[in-house]
DOFI-360310 format. One record per residue: x, y, z of N, C-alpha, C, O in turn; residue in one letter. Coordinates in steps of 0.1 Angstrom, whole numbers, plus 5000, padded with zeros to 4 digits. Each point is the difference from the previous one (the first is absolute). Example, Ala and Ser with C-alpha at 12.3 -4.5 7.8 and 13.67 -1.06 7.14 Angstrom:
513249435078499150125000500950125000501050005007a 498650114986500950115000499250115008500550115001s 
END
This chain:
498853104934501049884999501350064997500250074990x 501049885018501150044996500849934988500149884998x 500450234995500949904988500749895003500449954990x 500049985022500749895001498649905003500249884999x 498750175003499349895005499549894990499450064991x 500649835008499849904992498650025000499549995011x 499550054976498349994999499249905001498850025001x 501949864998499549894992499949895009499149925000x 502450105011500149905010500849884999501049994993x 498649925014500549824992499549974989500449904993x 498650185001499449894991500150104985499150084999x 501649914993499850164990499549984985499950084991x 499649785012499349964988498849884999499749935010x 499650054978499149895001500349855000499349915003x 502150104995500749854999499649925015499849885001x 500250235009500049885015498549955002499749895006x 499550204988498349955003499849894989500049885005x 499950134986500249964989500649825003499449905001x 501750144998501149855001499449925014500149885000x 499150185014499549945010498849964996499749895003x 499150224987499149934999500049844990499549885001x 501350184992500449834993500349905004499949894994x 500650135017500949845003498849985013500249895005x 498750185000499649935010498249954989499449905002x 500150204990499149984990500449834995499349904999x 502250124996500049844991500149915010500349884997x 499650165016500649875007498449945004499749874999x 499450225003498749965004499649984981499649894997x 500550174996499449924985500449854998499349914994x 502150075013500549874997499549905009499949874998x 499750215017499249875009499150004993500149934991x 499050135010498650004993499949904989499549895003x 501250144981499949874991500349915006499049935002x 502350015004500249875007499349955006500049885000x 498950205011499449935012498650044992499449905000x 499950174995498250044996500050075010498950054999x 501950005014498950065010501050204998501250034998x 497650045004499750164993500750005011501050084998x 499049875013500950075017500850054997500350115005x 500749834986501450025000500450124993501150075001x 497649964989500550134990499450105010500750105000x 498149915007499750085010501250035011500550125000x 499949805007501449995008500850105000500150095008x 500849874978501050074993499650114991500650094994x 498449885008499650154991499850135008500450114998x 498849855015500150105014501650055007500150115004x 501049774996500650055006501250064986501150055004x 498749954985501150064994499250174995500750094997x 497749935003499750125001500350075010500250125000x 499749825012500650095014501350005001500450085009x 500749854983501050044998500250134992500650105005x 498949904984500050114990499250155004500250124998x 499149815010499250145009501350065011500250125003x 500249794999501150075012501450084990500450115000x 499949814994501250044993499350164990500850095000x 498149924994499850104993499850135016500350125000x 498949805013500250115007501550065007500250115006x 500649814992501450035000500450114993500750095006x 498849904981500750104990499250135003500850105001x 497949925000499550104999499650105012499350105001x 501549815011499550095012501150125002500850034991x 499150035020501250065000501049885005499849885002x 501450235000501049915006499749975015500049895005x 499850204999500249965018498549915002499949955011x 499150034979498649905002500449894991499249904998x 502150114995499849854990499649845011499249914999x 501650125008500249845013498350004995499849944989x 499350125016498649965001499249874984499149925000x 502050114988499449914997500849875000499549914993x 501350075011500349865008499449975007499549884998x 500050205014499249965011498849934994499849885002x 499550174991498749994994500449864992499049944998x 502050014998499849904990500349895011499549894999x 501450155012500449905009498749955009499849885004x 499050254999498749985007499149884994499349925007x 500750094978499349984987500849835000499749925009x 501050054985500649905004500349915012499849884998x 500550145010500449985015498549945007500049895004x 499150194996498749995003499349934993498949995007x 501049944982500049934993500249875000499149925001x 502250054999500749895000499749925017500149885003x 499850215002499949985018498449955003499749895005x 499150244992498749945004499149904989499149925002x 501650124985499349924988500149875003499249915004x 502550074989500049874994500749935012500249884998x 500250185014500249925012498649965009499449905003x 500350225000499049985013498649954997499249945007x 500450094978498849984995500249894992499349905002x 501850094988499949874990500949915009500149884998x 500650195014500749875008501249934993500149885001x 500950204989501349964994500650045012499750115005x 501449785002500950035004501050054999501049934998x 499150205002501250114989501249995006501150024995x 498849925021501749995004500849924994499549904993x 501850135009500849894996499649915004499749944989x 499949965023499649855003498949964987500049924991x 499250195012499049944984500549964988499549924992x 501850175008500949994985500449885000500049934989x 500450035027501149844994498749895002500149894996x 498850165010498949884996499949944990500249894996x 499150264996499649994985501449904993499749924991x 501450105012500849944994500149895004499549924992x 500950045016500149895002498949875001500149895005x 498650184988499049914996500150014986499449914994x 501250175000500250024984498750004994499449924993x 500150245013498550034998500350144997500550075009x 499150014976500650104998498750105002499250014991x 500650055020498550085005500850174997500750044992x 498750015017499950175002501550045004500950054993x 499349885021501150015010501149984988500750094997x 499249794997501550004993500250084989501250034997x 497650034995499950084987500950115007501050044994x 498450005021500550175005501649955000500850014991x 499249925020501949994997500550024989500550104996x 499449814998500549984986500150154991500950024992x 498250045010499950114995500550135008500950084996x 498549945016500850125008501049965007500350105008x 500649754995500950005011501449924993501150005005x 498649944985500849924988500650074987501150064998x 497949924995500250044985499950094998500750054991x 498150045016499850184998501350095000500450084992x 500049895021501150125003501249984988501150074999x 498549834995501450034983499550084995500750024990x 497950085010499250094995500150135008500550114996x 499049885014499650115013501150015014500250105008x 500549774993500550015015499649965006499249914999x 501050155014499149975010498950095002499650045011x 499850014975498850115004499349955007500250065010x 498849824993498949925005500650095018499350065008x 501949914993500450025016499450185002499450025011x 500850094980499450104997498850074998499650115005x 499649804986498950034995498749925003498850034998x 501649835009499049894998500149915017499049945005x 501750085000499849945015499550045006500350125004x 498449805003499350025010500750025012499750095007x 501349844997500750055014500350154997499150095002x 502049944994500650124995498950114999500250125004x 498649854991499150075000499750075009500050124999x 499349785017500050095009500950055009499950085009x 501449864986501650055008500550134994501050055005x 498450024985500450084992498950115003499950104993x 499349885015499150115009500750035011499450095006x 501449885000500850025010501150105001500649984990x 500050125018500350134996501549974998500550115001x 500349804997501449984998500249954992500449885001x 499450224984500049964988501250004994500349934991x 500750205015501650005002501049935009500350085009x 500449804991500349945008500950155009500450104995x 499749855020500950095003501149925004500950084999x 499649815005501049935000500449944987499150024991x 501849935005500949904991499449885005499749965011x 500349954974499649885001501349945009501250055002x 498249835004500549945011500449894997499449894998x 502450135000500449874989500049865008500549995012x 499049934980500349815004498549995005499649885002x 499550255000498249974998499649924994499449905004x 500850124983499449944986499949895003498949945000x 502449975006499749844997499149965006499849884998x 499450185010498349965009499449964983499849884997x 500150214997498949974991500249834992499149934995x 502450045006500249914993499749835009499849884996x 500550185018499749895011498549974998499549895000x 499650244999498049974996500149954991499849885001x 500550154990500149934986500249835001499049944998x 501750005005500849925004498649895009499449904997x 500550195014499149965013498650024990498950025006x 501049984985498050024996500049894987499049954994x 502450035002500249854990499649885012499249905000x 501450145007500049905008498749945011499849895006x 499750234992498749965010499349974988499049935002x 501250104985498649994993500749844990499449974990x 501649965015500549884994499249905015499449904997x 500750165018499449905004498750005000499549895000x 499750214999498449964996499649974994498949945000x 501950104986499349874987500349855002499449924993x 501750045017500249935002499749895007500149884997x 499550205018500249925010498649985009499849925009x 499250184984498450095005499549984994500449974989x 498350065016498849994997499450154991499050024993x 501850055010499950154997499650014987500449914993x 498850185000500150044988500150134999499150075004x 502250004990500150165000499749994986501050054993x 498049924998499550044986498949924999499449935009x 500550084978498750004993498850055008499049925001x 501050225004498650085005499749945009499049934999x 501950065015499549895012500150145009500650114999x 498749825011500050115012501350005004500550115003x 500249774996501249985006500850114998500750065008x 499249964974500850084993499650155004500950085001x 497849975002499850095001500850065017500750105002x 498949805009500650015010501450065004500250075010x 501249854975501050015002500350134994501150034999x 498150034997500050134991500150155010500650105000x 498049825011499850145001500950015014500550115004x 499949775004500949975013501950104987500550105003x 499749844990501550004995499750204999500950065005x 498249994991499850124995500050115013500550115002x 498549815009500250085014501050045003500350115001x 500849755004501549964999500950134993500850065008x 499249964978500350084993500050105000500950074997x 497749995007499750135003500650045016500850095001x 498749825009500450015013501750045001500450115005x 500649804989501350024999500250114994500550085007x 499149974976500250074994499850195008500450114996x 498949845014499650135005501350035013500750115001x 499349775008500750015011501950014993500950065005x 499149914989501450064985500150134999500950075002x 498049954994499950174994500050085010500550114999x 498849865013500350105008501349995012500450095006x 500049794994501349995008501150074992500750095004x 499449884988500949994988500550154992501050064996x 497249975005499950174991500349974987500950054994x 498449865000499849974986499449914998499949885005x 499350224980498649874998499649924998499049945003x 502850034986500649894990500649945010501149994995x 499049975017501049885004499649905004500649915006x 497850094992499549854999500749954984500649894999x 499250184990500649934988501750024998500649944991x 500050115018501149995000500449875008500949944995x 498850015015500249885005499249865004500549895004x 498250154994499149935003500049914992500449885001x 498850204986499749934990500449924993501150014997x 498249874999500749914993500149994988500849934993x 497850195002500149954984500650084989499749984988x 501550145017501350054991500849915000501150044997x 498949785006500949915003499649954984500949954993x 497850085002499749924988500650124993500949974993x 498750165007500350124993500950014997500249974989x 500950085020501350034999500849904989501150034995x 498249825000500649954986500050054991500949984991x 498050125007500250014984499450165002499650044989x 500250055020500050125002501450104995500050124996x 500849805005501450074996500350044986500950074996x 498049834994500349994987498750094996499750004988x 499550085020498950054995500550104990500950085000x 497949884989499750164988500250105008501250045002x 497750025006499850075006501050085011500149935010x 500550154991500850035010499950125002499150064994x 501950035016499950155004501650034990501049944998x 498350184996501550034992500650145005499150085000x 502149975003500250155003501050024985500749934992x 498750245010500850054987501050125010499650105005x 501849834993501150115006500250094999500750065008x 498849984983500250124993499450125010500350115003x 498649824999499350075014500050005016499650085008x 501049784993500049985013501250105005501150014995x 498250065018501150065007500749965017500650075008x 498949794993500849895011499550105010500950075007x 497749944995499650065011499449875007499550035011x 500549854985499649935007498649995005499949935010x 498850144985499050035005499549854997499449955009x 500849984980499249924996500349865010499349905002x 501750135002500749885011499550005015500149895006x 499450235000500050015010498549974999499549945010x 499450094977499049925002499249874996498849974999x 502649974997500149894990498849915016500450035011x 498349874988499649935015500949904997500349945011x 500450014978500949854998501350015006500749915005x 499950254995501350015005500649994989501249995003x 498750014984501049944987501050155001499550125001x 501349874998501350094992500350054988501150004994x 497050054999500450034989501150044988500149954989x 501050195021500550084992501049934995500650034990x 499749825019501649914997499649974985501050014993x 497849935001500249944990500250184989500349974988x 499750115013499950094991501150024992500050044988x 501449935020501150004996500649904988500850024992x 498349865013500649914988498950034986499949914992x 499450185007498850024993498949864996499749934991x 500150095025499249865007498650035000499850105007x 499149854988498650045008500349895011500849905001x 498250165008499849945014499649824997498949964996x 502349965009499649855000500049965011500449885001x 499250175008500049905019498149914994498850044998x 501949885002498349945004499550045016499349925006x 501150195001499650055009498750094997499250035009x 500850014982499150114989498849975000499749904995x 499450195011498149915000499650144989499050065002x 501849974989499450124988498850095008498950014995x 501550055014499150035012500550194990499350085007x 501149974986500450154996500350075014500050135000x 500349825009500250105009501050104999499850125000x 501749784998501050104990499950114991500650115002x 498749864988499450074990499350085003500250104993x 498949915016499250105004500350135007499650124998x 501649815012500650085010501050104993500350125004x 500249824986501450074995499750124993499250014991x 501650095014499950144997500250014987499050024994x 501849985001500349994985499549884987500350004989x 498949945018499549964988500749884993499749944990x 501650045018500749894995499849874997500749934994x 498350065011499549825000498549984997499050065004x 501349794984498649994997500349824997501049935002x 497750044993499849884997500549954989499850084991x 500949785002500350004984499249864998499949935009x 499750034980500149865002500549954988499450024989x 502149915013500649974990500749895005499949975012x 501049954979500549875003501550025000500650044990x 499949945021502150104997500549875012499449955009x 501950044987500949915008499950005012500150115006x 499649765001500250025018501050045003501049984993x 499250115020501050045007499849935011499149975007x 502550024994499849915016500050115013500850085002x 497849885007500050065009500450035011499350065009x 502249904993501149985007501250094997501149975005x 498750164985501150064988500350075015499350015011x 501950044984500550055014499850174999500150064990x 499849995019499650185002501250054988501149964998x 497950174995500550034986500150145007499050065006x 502649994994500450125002501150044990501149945000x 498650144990501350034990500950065006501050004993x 499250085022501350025006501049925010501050015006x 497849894992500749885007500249864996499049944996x 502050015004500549884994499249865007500349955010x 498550004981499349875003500149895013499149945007x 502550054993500549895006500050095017500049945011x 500150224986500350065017498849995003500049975012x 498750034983498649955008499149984997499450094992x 500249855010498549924992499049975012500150025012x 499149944983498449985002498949954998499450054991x 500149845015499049924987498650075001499650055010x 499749944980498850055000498849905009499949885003x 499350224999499149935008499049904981499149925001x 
END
């Protein structure tokens, strides 16, 4: 191992296993006393040890095999959430199930997950769940264009906000206007699950390979960084660079799959705030020097709009907004 090389990785201490097993342990301790049923501590108890499984294989692999324990927590999870508690217990995990459950004001599975991995979590994690826990992503991230080779494709994005938009809306007229039931363990629900997921996969694939990137089903498709990107920006959790080491080689940019522009925030002594961020370490992994790691701490939002930080050049001659 070379003296610049970081040993440890993203993760350089017990605090990230630790602070994840807690918050997903007390969330299933807290369904559990509330409701009597053991599911929930079973649940959460599986998916925050396959979290901790991944993040400790993070630390201890080499560098060029850390990705593998992501993979493994995203397999572990992903796989999970997809044949368990969709295909077998029949929760409708899509968004349409989300605005069911809601809009019958019936607090089941589907709404616990939001609430937790697509809402309220990422003031904790981000958008890890888009990283570590999606079944799409999962099998799109077996696909060999893990490095985008184009630049994100600006004024894309707003597709995801049009689905977004278009899946309130179909799922306001079938609670409304049908016979349909997309919840409470109906075939119906199961039906809309596994048709929306084909859909997903089917697109997500014809994306990646037109496109040459794995991520641009979640770069434009997706609808549900529409819920993320609220409160992703304010996450504990972020990518931190220490300057001192970075030498603006850019490695970590070129295999950033989100496209973020790391090195811009470095200058304002910024950790990384794009809620574009799926805490995927790829940065970190990639970077020769060792410059970048994970922190989780609570520090002032920056606005992700600051304009390109060059100390030989005067702010106002050119700027840049961050992805």
């Amino acid at each position: 191992m070379g003296e610049n090389e970081n040993p440890k990785g993203a993760f350089k201490s017990l605090q990230f296993p630790v602070v994840f097993a807690a918050v997903f342990f007390g969330i299933g301790i807290w369904r559990w006393q509330a409701t009597g049923k053991s599911f929930y501590l079973l649940n959460f108890g599986y998916i925050g040890l396959s979290i901790v499984l991944g993040i400790y294989l993070m630390t201890v692999l080499p560098k060029h095999k850390k990705a593998i324990g992501r993979r493994i927590t995203q397999f572990l999870v992903g796989s999970y959430m997809l044949f368990f508690l969709g295909l077998i217990s029949r929760e409708n995990m899509q968004l349409e199930g989300f605005f069911q459950y809601l809009f019958i004001g019936v607090f089941a599975g589907a709404t616990l997950h939001y609430f937790v991995a697509k809402i309220f979590g990422p003031l904790v994690f981000g958008r890890g769940w888009c990283g570590y826990a999606c079944w799409t992503a999962m099998l799109l991230d077996f696909l060999p264009y893990k490095k985008p080779i184009n630049p994100r494709i600006k004024g894309y994005g707003v597709i995801r906000y049009i689905h977004f938009l278009l899946s309130l809306i179909l799922s306001l007229i079938i609670w409304k206007y049908t016979e349909l039931k997309l919840y409470d363990n109906t075939k119906e629900e199961l039906y809309a699950l596994i048709v929306g997921n084909l859909l997903y996969y089917i697109i997500g694939i014809l994306l990646a390979m037109s496109l040459k990137d794995n991520r641009a089903f979640c770069k434009y498709i997706c609808p549900i960084p529409v819920l993320q990107k609220i409160t992703a920006s304010f996450s504990l959790l972020k990518v931190r660079i220490h300057e001192e080491q970075c030498i603006n080689c850019g490695v970590c940019e070129k295999n950033c799959p989100m496209d973020i522009r790391i090195t811009e925030y470095m200058g304002y002594g910024s950790r990384v705030h794009s809620s574009e961020c799926i805490a995927c370490a790829t940065c970190i992994n990639t970077c020769p020097r060792g410059a970048l790691d994970f922190s989780f701490q609570w520090d002032p939002q920056v606005n992700e709009k600051l304009k390109y930080y060059n100390p030989n050049i005067k702010k106002k001659e050119k700027t840049s907004e961050f992805i």
